[in-house]
C-alpha positions in Angstrom: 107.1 227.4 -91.9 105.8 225.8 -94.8 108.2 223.2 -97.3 109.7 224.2 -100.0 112.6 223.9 -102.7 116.4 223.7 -101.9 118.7 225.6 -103.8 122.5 225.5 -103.9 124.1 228.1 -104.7 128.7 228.5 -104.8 130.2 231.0 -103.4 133.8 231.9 -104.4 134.2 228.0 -105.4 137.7 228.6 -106.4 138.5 230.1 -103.3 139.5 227.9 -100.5 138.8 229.1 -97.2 141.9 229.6 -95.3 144.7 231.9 -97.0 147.7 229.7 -95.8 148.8 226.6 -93.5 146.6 226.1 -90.7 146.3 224.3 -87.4 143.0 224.0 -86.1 142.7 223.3 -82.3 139.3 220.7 -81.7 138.2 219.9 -78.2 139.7 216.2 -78.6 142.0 217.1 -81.2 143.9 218.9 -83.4 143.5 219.4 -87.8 146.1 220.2 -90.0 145.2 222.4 -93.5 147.8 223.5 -95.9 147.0 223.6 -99.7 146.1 220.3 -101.2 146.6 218.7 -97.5 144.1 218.6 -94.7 144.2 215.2 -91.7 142.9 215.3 -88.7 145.1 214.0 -85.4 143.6 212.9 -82.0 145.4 214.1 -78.9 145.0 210.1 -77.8 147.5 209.7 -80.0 150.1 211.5 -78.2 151.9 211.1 -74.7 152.9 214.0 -72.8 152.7 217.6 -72.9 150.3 218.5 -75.3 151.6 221.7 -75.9 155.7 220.5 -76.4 153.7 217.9 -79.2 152.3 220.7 -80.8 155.5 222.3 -81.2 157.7 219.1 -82.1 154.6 218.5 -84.8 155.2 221.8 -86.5 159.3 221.9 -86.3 158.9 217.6 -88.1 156.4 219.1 -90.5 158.8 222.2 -91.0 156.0 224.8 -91.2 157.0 228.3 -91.6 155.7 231.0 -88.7 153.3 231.9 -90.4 151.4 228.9 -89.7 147.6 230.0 -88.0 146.7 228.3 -85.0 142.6 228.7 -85.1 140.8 228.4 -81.4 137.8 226.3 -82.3 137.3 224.4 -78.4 136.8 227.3 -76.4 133.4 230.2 -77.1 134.1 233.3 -78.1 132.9 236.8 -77.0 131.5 239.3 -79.8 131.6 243.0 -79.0 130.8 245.7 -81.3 133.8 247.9 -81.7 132.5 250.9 -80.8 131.8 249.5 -77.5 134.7 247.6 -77.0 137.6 248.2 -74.4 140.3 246.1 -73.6 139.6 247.0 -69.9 136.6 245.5 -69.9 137.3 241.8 -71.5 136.7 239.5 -68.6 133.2 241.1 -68.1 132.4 240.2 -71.7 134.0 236.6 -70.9 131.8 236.4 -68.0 128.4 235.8 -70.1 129.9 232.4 -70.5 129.6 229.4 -68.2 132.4 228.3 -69.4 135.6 229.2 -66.9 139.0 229.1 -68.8 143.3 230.2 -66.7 144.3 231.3 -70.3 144.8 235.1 -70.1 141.6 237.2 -72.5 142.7 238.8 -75.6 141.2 240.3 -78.4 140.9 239.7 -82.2 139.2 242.4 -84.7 136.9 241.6 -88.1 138.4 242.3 -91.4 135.7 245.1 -91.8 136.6 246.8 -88.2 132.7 246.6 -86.9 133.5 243.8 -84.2 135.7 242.3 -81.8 136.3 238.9 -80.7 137.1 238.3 -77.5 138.8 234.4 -76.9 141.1 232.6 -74.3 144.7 232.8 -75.2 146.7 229.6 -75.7 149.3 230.9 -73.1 151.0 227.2 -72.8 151.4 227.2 -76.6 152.3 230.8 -77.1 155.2 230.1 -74.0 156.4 227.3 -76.3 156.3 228.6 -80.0 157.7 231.7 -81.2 155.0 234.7 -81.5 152.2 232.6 -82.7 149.3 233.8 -84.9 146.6 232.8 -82.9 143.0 233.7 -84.2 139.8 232.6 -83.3 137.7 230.5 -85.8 134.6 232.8 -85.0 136.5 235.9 -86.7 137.4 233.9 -90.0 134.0 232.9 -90.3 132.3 236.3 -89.7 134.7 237.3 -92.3 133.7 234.9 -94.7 130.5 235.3 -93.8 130.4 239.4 -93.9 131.7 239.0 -97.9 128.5 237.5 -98.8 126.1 239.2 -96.4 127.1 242.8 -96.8 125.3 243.5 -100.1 122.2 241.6 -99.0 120.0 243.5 -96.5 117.1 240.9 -96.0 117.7 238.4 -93.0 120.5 235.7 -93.9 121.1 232.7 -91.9 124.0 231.5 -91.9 124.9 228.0 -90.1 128.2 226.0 -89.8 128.5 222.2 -88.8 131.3 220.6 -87.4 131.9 217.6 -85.0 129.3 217.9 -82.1 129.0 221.4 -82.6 127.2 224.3 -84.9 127.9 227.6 -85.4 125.6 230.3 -86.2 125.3 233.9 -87.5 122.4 236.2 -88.6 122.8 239.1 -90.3 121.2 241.9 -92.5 123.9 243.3 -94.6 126.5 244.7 -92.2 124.5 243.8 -89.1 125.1 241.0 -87.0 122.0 240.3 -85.4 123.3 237.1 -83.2 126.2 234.6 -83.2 126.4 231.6 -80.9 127.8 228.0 -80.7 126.0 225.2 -79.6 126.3 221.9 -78.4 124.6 219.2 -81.0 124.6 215.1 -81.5 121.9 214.9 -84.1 119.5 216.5 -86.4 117.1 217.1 -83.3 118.9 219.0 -81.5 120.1 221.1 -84.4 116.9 221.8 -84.8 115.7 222.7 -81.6 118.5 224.9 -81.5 118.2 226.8 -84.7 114.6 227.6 -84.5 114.8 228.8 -81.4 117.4 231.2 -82.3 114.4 232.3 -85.6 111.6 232.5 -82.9 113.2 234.7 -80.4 114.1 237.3 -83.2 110.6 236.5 -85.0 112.3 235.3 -88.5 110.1 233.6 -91.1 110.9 231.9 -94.0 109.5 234.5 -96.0 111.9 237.0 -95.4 115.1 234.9 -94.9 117.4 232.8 -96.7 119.6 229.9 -94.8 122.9 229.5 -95.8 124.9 225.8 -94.9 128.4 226.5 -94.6 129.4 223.4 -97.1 127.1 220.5 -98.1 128.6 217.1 -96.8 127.3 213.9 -97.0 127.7 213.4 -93.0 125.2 216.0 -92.7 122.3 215.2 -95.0 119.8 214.6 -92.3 120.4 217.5 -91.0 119.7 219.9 -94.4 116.7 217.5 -95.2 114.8 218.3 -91.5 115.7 222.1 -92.2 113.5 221.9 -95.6 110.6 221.2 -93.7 110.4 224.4 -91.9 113.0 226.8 -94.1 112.0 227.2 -98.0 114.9 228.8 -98.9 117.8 227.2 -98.5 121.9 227.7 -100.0 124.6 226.4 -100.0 128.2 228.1 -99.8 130.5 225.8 -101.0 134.5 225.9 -101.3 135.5 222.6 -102.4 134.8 222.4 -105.8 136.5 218.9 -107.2 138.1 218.2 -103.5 137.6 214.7 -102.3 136.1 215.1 -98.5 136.7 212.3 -96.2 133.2 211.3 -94.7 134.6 211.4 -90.7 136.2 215.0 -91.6 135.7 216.7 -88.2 135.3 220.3 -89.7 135.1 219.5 -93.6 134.0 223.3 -94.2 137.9 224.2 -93.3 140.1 223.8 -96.3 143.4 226.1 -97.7 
């Protein structure tokens, strides 16, 4: 792919991402997100249970049941609906390496094509009254599926978070592939993302690349993917928000 020009383009900038207060569970940590709030607390920081901390945090913050508790340190399974049954969910777990005692349930898109299949925060649920648990795959597909769906070339679609990226491709409704991935630089970003373009042949002529955000942490990372993508977007969903630089997942936001 040759270089060529970046362009940034808002999507919805008035609208944050999540619809209302938000706990987001991190491999090391945990982030709270209500409107005009958002910090980020290390489970270091706590002794004890982690789950009774969890549940004393929300009863000192006062947050309604209505709170979300998003999975983000565990993969998640994508099945079309069509082919889905509930029977079946620990053969669609099994494609991952990844071995988890939580018990398998199921989470379906806003649009009703797919479902997500994710490890159940049993420990929490036992603890706190009929959580809404939902796994951050689904609100991003969602997201995602709003801007993709009246757009049938190939879109890219990549999110960055803490030692992590998420990524999507789609043509319109389709959803090509999804996957997480494991990253501590630009390099392996990179590796990572263009493998995922040569095994379903994608060029930059016929595709655009959306970042998820554009954040300051990341810049090495968007200035490596000009070399090889030439065009390249930005959805963006804090318009006049001060980010904080270390902001584990700084795409997140109510």
């Amino acid at each position: 792919m040759a270089t060529g020009r970046q362009s940034s383009m808002p999507n919805n900038p008035n609208k944050p991402f999540l619809s209302k207060e938000s706990i987001l569970l991190l491999g090391d940590g945990f982030c709270f997100c209500a409107p005009g709030q958002k910090k980020y607390y290390p489970f270091s920081d706590f002794t004890g249970n982690l789950e009774e901390n969890l549940a004393s945090f929300v009863q000192q913050q006062s947050l309604s049941d209505q709170v979300q508790w998003i999975v983000m340190n565990a993969p998640t399974a994508v099945v079309p609906s069509l082919n889905y049954e509930e029977e079946l969910q620990n053969s669609y777990w099994e494609s991952f390496s990844v071995k988890t005692t939580n018990p398998l349930k199921s989470h379906i898109s806003s649009n009703g094509l797919v479902r997500f299949v994710y490890p159940y925060p049993q420990k929490l649920a036992d603890i706190l009254s009929n959580p809404i648990v939902i796994p951050s795959f689904a609100l991003l597909y969602d997201r995602i599926m709003e801007q993709s769906q009246s757009n049938f070339n190939t879109q890219i679609y990549v999110h960055l978070y803490t030692h992590h990226f998420d990524l999507f491709i789609t043509q319109g409704t389709r959803l090509l592939m999804s996957n997480s991935y494991s990253q501590q630089n630009e390099e392996d970003f990179m590796y990572y993302l263009f493998y995922a373009a040569e095994q379903l042949k994608i060029s930059e002529n016929n595709s655009t690349l959306y970042f998820l955000g554009e954040f300051e942490q990341y810049t090495s990372y968007y200035e490596g993917t000009k070399n090889f993508q030439k065009d390249i977007q930005f959805i963006d969903t804090h318009q006049g928000t001060e980010l904080d630089v270390n902001d584990p997942v700084p795409f997140w936001n109510a």
